[in-house]
C-alpha positions as CSV (number, residue, x, y, z in Angstrom):
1,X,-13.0,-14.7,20.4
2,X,-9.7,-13.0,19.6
3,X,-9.6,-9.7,18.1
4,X,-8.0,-10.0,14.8
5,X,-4.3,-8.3,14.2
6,X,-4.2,-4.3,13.0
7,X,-0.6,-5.1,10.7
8,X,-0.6,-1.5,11.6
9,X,3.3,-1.8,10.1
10,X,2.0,-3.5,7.0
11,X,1.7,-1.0,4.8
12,X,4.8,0.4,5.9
13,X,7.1,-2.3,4.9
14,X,5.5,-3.1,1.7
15,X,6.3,0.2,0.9
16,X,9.8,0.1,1.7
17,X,10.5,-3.2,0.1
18,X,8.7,-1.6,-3.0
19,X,11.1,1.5,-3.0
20,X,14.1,-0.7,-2.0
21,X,13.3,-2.9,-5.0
22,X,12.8,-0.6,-7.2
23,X,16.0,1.9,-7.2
24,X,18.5,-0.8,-6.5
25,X,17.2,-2.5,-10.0
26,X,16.6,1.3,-11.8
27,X,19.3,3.0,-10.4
28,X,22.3,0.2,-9.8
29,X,22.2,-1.5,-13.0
30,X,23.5,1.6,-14.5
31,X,26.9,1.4,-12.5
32,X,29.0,-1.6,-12.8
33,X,32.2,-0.8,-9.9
34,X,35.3,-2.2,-9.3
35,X,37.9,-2.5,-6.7
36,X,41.4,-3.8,-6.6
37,X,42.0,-5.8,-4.1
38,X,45.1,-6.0,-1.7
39,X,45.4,-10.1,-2.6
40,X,43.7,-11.9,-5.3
41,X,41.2,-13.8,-3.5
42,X,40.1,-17.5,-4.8
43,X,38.0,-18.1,-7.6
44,X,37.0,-14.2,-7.5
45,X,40.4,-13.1,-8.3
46,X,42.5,-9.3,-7.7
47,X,39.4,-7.2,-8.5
48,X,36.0,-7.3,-7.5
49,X,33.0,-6.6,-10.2
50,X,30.1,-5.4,-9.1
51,X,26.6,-3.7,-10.0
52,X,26.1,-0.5,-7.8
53,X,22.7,-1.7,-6.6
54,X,23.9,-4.8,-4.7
55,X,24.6,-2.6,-2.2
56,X,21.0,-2.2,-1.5
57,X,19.7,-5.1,-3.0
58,X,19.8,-7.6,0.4
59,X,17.5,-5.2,2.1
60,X,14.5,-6.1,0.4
61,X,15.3,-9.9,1.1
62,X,15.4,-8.6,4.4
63,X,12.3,-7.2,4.8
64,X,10.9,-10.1,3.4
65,X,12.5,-12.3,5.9
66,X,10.7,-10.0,8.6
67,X,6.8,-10.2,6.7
68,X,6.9,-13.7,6.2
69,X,8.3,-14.3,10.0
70,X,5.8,-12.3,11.7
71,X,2.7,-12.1,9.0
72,X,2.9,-15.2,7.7
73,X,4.2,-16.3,3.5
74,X,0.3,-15.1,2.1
75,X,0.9,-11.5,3.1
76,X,4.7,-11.9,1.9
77,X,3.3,-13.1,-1.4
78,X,1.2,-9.9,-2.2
79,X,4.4,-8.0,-1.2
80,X,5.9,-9.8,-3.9
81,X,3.4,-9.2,-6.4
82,X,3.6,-5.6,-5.4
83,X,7.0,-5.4,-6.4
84,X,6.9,-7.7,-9.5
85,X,4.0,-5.0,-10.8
86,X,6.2,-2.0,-9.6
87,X,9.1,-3.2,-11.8
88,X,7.3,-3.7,-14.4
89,X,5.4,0.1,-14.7
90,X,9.2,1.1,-13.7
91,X,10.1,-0.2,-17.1
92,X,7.6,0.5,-19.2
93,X,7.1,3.9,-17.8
94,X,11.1,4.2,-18.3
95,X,11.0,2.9,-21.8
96,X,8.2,5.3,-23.0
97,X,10.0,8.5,-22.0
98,X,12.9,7.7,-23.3
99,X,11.3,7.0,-26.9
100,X,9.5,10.1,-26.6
101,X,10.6,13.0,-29.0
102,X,12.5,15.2,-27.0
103,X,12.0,18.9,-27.5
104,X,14.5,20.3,-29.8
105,X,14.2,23.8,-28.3
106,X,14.7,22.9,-24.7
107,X,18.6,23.2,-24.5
108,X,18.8,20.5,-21.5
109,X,17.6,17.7,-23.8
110,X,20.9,17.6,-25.3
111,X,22.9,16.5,-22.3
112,X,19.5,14.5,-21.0
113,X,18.2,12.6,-23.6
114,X,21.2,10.6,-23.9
115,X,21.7,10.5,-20.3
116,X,18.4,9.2,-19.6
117,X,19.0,5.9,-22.2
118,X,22.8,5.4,-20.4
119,X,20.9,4.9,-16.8
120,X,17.5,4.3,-17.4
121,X,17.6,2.2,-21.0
122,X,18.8,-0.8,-19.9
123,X,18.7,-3.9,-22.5
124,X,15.9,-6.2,-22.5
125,X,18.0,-9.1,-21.1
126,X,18.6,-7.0,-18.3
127,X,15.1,-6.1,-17.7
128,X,13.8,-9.9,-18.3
129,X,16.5,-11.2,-16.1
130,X,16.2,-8.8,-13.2
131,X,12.3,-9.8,-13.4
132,X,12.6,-13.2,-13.3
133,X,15.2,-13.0,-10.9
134,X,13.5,-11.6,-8.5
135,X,10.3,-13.4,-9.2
136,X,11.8,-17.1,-8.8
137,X,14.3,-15.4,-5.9
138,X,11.9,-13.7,-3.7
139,X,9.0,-17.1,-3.7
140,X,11.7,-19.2,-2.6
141,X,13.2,-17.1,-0.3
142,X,9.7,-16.5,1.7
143,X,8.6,-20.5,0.9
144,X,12.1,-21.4,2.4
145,X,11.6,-19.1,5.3
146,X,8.5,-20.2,6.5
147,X,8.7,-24.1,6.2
148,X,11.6,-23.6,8.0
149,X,9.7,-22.0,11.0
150,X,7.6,-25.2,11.0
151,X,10.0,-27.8,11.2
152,X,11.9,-25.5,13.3
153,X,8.5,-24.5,16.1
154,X,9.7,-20.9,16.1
155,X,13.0,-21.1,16.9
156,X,16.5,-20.2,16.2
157,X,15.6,-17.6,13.7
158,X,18.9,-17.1,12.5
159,X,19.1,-20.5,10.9
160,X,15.4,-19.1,8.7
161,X,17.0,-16.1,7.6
162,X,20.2,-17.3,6.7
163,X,19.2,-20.4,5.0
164,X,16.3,-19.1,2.9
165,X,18.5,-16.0,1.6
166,X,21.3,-18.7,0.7
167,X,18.5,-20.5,-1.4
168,X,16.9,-17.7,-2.5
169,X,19.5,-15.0,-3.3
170,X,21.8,-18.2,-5.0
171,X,18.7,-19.1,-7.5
172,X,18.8,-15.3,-7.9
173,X,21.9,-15.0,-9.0
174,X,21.8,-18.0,-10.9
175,X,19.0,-16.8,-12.7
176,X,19.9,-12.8,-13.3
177,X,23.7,-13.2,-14.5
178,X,22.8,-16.3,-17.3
179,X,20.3,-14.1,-18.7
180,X,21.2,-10.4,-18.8
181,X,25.3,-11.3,-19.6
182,X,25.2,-14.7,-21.0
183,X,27.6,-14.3,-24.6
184,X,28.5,-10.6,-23.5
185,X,30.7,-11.2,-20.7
186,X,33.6,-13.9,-20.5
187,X,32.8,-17.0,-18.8
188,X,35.2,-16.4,-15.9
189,X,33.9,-12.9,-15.2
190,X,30.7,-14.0,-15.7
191,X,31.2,-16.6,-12.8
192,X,33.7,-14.9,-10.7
193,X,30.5,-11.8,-10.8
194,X,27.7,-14.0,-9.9
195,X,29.6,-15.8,-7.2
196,X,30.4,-12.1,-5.1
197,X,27.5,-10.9,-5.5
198,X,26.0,-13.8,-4.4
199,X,28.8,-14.4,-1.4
200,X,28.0,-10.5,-0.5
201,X,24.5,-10.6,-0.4
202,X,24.1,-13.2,1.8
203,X,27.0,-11.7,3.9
204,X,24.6,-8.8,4.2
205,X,22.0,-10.8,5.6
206,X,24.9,-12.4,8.3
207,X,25.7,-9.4,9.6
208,X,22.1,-7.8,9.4
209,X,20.8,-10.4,11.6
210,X,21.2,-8.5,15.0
211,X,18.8,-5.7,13.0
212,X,16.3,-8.2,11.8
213,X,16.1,-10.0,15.2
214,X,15.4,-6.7,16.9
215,X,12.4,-5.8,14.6
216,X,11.0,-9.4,13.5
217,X,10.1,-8.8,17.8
218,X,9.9,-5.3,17.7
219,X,7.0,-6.1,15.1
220,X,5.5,-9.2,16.9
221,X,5.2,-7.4,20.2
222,X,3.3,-4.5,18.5
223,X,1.3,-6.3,15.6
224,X,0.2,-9.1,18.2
225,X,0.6,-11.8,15.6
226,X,3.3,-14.6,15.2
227,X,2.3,-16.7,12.0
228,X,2.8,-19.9,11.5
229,X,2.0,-21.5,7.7
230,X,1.0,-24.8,8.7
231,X,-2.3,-24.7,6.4
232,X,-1.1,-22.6,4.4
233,X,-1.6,-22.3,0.1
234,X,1.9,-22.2,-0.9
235,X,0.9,-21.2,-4.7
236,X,2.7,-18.2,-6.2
237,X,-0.4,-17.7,-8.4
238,X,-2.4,-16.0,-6.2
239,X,-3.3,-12.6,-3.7
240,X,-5.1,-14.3,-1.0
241,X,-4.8,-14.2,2.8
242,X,-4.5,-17.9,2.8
């Protein structure tokens, strides 16, 4: 009988997707940028709206891509669960400090305290939607990505990658921007937002895919493993191996 895979990169990429997750949705919420553009560009218009942790964003659907190519979706799911717990102690950790009294006599507390509610106090429609975003995002993306591997036997990886982030980062999107701006923002910003965001993060993936073919093998080569969810339990509820 086989000996079974080490996943001695496991841990590893969990942990990056974790950290990935967790400052683009601490840290770029706090930064909405903008840039004029040369030409007003269809149905997004002369200036481009953005949250700061977009940037980053893409690389945890990334990584998630690679888990569920080479370790199968059950190890992607506790990746996911891993996140969803991380974002939630982020924000309740976040929340309590900044409802803790600050210290009167500490002179820093008067420039921090308030700039600790500006970046880190984000509204609870924010937190909610970012969430559930990712929640609902992330399952699809990894259920997308691996059926796809099935009715595709392995191949042309490119068409997994791409498709499951269009599906995954567009519900996403669709999700988030309702939420956390619904009634605050205009209904044209609101869409002409959610529709570059969404164009830029799967442009992200496009243009990532070189990288994520190099280590989706760089992993199966040194993992010795190259899953395939044919009997696999495709339930979100749950943390098992199968």
């Amino acid at each position: 009988m086989s000996s079974p895979p080490n996943f001695k990169y496991y841990d590893f990429i969990m942990a990056a997707f974790v950290a990935v997750l967790l400052c683009a949705n601490l840290i770029g919420p706090a930064k909405v940028c903008a840039i004029d553009l040369p030409v007003a560009l269809p149905l997004i218009g002369a200036t481009l709206v953005f949250g700061a942790g977009n940037i980053f964003f893409p690389l945890s659907f990334i990584f998630g891509d690679g888990l569920t190519e080479v370790d199968g979706y059950a190890r992607a799911r506790k990746v996911i669960w891993a996140g969803f717990g991380a974002m939630i102690f982020a924000t309740v950790m976040a929340q309590t400090i900044i409802a803790l009294p600050p210290n009167p006599a500490e002179p820093f507390n008067a420039a921090l305290q308030p700039a600790l509610e500006t970046v880190f106090g984000n509204t609870w429609r924010i937190v909610v939607a970012s969430i559930i975003a990712f929640w609902i995002g992330d399952f699809v993306n990894a259920y997308v990505m691996a059926k796809m591997k099935v009715w595709t036997e392995g191949k042309h990886l490119w068409s997994r990658t791409i498709g499951s982030t269009i599906l995954g980062q567009g519900i996403d999107s669709l999700v988030f921007y309702p939420i956390a701006f619904f009634g605050i923002w205009d209904n044209s910003t609101l869409f002409s937002v959610l529709l570059f965001n969404f164009l830029f993060k799967v442009s992200v993936e496009v243009v990532m895919t070189p990288a994520t073919y190099w280590s989706v093998n760089f992993l199966k080569r040194h993992e010795g493993v190259d899953t395939y969810d044919r009997a696999t339990n495709f339930t979100p509820f749950s943390v098992s191996d199968k």
